[in-house]
C-alpha positions as CSV (number, residue, x, y, z in Angstrom):
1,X,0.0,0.0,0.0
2,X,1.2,3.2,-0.6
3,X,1.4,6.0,1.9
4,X,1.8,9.7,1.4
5,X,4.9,11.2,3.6
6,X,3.6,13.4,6.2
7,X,4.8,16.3,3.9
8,X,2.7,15.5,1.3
9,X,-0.1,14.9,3.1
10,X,0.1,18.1,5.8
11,X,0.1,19.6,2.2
12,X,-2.5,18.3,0.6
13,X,-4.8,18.8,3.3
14,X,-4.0,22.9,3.2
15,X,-4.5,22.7,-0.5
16,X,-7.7,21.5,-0.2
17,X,-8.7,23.9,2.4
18,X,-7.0,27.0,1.1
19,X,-8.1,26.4,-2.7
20,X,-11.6,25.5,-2.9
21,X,-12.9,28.7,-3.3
22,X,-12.7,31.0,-5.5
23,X,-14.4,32.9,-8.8
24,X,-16.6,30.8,-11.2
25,X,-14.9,30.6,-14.5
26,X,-18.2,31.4,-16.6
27,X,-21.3,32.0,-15.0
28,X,-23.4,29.3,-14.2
29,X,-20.6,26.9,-14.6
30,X,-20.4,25.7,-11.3
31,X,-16.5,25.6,-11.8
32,X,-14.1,27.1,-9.4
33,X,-11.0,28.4,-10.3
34,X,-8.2,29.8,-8.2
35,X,-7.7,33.6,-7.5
36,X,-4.9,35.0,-5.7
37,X,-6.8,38.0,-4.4
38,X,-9.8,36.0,-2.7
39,X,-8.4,36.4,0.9
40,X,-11.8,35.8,2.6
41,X,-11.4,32.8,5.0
42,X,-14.3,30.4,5.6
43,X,-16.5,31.9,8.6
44,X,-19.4,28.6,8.2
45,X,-17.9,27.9,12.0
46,X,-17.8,30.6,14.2
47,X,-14.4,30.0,17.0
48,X,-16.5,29.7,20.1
49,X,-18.3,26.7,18.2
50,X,-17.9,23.8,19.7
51,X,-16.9,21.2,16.5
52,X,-18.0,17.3,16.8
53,X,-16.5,14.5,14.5
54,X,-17.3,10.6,14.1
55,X,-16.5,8.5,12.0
56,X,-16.3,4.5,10.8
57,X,-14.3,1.9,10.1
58,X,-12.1,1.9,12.5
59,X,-14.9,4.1,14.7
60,X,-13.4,6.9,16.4
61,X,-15.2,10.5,17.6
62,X,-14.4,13.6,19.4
63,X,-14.8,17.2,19.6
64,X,-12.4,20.4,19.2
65,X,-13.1,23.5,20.9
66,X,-10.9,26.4,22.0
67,X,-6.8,25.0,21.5
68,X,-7.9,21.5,22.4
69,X,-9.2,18.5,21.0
70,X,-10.5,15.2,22.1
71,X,-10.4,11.8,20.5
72,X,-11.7,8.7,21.3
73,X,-11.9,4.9,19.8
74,X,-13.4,1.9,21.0
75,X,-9.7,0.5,21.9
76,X,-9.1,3.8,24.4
77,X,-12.8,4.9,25.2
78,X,-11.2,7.5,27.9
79,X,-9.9,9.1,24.8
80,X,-6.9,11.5,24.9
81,X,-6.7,15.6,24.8
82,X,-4.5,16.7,22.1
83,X,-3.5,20.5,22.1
84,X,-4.5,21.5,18.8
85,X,-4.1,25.0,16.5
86,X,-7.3,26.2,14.3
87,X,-6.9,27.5,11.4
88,X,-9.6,28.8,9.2
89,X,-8.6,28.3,4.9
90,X,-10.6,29.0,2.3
91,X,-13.5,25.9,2.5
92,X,-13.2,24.7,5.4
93,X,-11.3,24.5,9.1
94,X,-8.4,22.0,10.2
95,X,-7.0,21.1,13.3
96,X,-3.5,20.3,14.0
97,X,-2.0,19.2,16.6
98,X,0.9,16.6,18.1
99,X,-0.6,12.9,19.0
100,X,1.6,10.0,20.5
101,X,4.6,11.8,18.9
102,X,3.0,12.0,15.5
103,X,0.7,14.6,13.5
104,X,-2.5,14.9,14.5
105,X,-4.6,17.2,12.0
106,X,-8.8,16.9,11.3
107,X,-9.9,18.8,7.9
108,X,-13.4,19.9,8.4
109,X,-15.2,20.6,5.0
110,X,-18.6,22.6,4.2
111,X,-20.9,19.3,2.7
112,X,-23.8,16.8,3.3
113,X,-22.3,13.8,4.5
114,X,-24.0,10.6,6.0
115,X,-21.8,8.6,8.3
116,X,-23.3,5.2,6.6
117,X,-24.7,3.4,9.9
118,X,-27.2,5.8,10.6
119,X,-30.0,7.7,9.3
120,X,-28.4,11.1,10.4
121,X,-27.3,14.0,7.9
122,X,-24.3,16.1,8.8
123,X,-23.7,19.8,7.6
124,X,-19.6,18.2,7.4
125,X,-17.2,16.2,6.3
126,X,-14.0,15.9,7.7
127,X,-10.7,14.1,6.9
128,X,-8.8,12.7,9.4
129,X,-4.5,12.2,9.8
130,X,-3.6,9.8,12.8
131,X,-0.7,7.7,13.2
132,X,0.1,7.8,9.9
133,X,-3.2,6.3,8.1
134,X,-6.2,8.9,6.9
135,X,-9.7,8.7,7.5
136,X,-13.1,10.3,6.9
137,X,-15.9,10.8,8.7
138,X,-18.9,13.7,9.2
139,X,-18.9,16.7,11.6
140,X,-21.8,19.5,12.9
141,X,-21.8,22.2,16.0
142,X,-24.1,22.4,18.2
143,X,-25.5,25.7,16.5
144,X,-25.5,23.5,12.9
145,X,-26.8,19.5,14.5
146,X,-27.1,16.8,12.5
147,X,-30.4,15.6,11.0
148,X,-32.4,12.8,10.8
149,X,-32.8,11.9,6.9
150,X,-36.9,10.8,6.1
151,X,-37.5,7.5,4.4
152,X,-39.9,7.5,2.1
């Protein structure tokens, strides 16, 4: 299997926060394109927000609020608190910080995301770097919850 160095992947995480906005390239398009003079940051989650996370497979959850951040897993349900910086790109938020003497950074993105085990709708995705592997999961704040999708 091959793995990104932690270079390349701290990388392409602020790539995809810090360039997903940006001018349409003809109206209506629905195409972004990069401009070097948008230098509005995303505001979708205010800093006194509280930010949840879960995800599957492995399951793991926790929350980031302020310069910390908790994480839990089904092996360590006690979870751990990481110090953690926010920073705020262009679409979206991450969260770095240091996490058994490895990178710890969460990606939170703007988009409908389902977690796949339950019936809930959440305003977020996020991407996840831990000891070395990535995952994704779904995020919300407790002023922008999760829903419960309707069945037909």
């Amino acid at each position: 299997m091959i793995r990104p160095t932690l270079a390349a992947t701290s990388a392409a995480l602020a790539l995809l926060l810090s360039a997903c906005s940006g001018n349409s390239s003809a109206p209506g398009s629905g195409t972004k394109t990069f401009n070097a003079e948008d230098t509005q940051t995303f505001a979708g989650i205010g800093p006194d927000e509280v930010v949840h996370f879960t995800g599957t497979e492995p399951f793991w959850s926790g929350q980031a609020a302020g310069g910390s951040l908790a994480y839990a897993t089904p092996d360590d349900q006690k979870g751990a608190t990481i110090a953690v910086s926010r920073f705020a790109g262009r679409n979206g938020l991450s969260f770095s910080g240091d996490f058994g003497g490895m990178p710890f950074v969460l990606a939170v993105t703007p988009g409908k995301c389902s977690d796949g085990m339950s019936d809930r709708s959440y305003p977020y995705a996020v991407t996840l770097q831990v000891k070395g592997e990535q995952r994704e999961g779904c995020a919300w704040t407790d002023k922008q919850p999760f829903t419960a999708e309707q069945h037909p």
